[in-house]
DRENLO-822979 format. One record per residue (C-alpha): residue number from 1; residue in three letters; chain; x, y, z. Coordinates in nm, 4 decimals, m for minus. Each point is the difference from the previous one (the first is absolute). Example, Ala and Ser with C-alpha at 12.3 -4.5 7.8 and 13.67 -1.06 7.14 Angstrom:
<atom><i>1</i><aa>ALA</aa><ch>A</ch><c1>1.2300</c1><c2>m0.4500</c2><c3>0.7800</c3></atom>
<atom><i>2</i><aa>SER</aa><ch>A</ch><c1>0.1370</c1><c2>0.3440</c2><c3>m0.0660</c3></atom>
This chain:
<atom><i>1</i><aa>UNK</aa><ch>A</ch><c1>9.9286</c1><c2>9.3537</c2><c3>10.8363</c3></atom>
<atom><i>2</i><aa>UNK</aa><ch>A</ch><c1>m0.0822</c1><c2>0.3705</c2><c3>m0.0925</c3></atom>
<atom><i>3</i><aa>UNK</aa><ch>A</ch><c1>m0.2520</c1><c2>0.1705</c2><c3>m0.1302</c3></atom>
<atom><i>4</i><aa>UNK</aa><ch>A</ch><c1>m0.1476</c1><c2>0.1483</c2><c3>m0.2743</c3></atom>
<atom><i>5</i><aa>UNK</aa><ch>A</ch><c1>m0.2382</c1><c2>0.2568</c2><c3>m0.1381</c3></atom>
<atom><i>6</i><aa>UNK</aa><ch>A</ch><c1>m0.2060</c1><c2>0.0047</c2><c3>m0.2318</c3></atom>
<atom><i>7</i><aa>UNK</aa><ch>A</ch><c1>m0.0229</c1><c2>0.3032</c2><c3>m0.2835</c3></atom>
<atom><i>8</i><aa>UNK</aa><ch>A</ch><c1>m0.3196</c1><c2>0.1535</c2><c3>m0.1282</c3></atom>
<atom><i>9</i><aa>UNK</aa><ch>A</ch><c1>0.0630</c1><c2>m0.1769</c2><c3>m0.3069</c3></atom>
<atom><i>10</i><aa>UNK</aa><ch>A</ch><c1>0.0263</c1><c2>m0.3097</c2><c3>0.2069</c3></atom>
<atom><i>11</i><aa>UNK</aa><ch>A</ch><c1>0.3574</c1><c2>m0.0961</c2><c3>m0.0613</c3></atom>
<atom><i>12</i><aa>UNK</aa><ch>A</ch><c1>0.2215</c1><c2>m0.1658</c2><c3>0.2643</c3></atom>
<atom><i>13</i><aa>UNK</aa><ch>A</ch><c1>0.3819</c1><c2>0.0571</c2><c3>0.0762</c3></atom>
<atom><i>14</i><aa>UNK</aa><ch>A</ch><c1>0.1812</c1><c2>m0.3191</c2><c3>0.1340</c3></atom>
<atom><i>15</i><aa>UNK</aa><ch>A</ch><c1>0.3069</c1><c2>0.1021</c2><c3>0.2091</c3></atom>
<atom><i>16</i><aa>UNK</aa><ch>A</ch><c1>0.3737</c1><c2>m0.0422</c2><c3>m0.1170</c3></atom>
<atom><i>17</i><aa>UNK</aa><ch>A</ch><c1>0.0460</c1><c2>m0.2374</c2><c3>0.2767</c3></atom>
<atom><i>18</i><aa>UNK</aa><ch>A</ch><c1>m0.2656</c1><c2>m0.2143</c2><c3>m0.1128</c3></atom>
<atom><i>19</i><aa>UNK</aa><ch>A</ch><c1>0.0906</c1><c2>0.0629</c2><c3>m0.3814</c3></atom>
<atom><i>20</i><aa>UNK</aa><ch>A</ch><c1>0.3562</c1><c2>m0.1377</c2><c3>0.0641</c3></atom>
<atom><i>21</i><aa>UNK</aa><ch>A</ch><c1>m0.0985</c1><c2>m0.2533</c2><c3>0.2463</c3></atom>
<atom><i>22</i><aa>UNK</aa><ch>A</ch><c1>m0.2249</c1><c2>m0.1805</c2><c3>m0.2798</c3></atom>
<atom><i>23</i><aa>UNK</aa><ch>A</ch><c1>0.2144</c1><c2>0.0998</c2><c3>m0.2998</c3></atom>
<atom><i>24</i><aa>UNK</aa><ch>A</ch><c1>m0.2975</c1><c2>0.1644</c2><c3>m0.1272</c3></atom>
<atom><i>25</i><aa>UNK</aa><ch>A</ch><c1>0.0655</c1><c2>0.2615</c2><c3>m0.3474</c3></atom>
<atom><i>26</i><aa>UNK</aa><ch>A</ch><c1>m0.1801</c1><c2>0.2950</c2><c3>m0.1805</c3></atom>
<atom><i>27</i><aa>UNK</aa><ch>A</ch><c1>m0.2851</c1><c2>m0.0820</c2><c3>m0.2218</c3></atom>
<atom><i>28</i><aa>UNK</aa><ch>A</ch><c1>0.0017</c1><c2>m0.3812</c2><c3>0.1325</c3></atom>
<atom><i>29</i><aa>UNK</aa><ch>A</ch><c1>m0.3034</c1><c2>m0.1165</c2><c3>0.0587</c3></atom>
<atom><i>30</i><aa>UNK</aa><ch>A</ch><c1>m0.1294</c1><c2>m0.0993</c2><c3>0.3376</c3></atom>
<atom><i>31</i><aa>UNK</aa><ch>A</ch><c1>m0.3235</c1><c2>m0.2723</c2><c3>m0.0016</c3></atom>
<atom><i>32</i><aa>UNK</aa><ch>A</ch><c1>m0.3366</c1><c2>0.1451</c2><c3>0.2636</c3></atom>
<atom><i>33</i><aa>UNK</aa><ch>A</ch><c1>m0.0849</c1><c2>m0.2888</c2><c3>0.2612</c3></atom>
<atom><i>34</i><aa>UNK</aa><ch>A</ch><c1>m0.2595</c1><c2>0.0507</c2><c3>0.1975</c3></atom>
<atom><i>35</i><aa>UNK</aa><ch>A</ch><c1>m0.0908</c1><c2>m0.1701</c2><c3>0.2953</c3></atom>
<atom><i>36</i><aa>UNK</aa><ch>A</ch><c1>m0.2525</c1><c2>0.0813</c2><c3>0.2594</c3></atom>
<atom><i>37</i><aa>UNK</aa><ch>A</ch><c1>0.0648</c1><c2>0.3817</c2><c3>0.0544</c3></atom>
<atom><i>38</i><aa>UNK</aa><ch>A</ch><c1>0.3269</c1><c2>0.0020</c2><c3>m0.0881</c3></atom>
<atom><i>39</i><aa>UNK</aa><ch>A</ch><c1>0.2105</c1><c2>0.0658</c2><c3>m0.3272</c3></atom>
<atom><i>40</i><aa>UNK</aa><ch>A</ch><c1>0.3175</c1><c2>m0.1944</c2><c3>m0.0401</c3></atom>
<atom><i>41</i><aa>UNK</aa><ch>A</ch><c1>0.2334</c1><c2>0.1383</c2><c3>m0.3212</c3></atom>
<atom><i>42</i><aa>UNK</aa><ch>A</ch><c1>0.2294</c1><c2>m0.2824</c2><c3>m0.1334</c3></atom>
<atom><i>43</i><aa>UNK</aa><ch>A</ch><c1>0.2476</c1><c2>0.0734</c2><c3>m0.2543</c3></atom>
<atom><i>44</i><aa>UNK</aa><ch>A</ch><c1>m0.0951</c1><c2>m0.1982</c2><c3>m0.3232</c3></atom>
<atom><i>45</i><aa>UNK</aa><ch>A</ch><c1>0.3402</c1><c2>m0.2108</c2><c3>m0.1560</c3></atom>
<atom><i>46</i><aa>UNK</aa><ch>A</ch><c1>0.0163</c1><c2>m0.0821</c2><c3>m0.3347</c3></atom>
<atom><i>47</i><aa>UNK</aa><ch>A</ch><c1>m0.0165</c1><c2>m0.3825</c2><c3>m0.0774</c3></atom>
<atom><i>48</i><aa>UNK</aa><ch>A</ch><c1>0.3486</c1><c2>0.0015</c2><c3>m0.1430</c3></atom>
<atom><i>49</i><aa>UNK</aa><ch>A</ch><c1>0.1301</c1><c2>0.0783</c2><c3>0.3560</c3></atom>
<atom><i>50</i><aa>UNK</aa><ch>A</ch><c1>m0.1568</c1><c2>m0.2346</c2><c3>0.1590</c3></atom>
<atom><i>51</i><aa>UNK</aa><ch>A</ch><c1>0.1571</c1><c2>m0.3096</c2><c3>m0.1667</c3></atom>
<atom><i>52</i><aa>UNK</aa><ch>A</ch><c1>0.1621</c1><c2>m0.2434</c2><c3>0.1944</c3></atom>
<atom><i>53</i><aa>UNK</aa><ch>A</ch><c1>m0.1512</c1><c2>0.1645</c2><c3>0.3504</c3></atom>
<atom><i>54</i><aa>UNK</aa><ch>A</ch><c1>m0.1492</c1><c2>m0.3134</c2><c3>0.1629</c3></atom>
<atom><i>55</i><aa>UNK</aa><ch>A</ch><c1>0.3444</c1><c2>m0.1802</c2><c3>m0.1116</c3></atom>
<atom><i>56</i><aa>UNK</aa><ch>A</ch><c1>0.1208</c1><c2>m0.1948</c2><c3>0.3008</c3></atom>
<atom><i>57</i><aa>UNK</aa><ch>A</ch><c1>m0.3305</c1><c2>0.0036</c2><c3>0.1794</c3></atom>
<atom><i>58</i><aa>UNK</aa><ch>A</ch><c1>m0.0690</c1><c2>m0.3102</c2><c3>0.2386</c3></atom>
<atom><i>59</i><aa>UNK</aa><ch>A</ch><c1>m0.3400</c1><c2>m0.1394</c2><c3>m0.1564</c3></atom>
<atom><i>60</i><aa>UNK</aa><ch>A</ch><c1>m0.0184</c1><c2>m0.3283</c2><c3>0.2204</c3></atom>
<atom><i>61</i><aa>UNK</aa><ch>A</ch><c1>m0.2900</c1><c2>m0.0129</c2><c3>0.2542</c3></atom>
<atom><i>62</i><aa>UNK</aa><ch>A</ch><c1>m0.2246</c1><c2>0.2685</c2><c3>m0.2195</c3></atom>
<atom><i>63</i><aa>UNK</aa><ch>A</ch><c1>m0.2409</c1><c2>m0.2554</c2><c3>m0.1030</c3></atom>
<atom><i>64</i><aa>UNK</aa><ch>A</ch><c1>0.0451</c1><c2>m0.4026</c2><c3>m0.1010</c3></atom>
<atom><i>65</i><aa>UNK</aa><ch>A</ch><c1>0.0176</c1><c2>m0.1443</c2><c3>m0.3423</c3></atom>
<atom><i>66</i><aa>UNK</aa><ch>A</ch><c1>m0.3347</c1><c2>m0.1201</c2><c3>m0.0028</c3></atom>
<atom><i>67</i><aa>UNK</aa><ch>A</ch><c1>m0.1856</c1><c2>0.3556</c2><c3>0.0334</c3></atom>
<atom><i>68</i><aa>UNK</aa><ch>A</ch><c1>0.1952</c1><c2>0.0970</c2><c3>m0.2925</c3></atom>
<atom><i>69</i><aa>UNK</aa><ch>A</ch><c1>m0.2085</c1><c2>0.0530</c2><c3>m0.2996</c3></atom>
């Protein structure tokens, strides 16, 4: 990974690497997580593009019928 610095106005340039590795645009919006000490950025998606993700997905042996509410 690379790094980054941090302006005076505190504003944060993401490598092209990175940009192009996540498909990641100008003026999209990135969601803060923070956890412990450390800042993760993830892209936000709209829910349009996420339709149909989790199609396919193997759901046997997540949990049995009866815990199902």
């Amino acid at each position: 990974m690379g790094d980054v610095i941090i302006s005076d106005k505190y504003k944060i340039v993401i490598q092209r690497e990175i940009r192009k590795q996540l498909g990641i645009k100008t003026s999209q919006k990135l969601k803060v997580v923070v956890k412990g000490r450390g800042i993760n950025l993830v892209p936000k998606v709209p829910l349009s593009e996420l339709k149909g993700f989790l199609k396919g997905m193997d759901t046997s042996g997540i949990r049995e019928h009866e815990e199902r509410l």
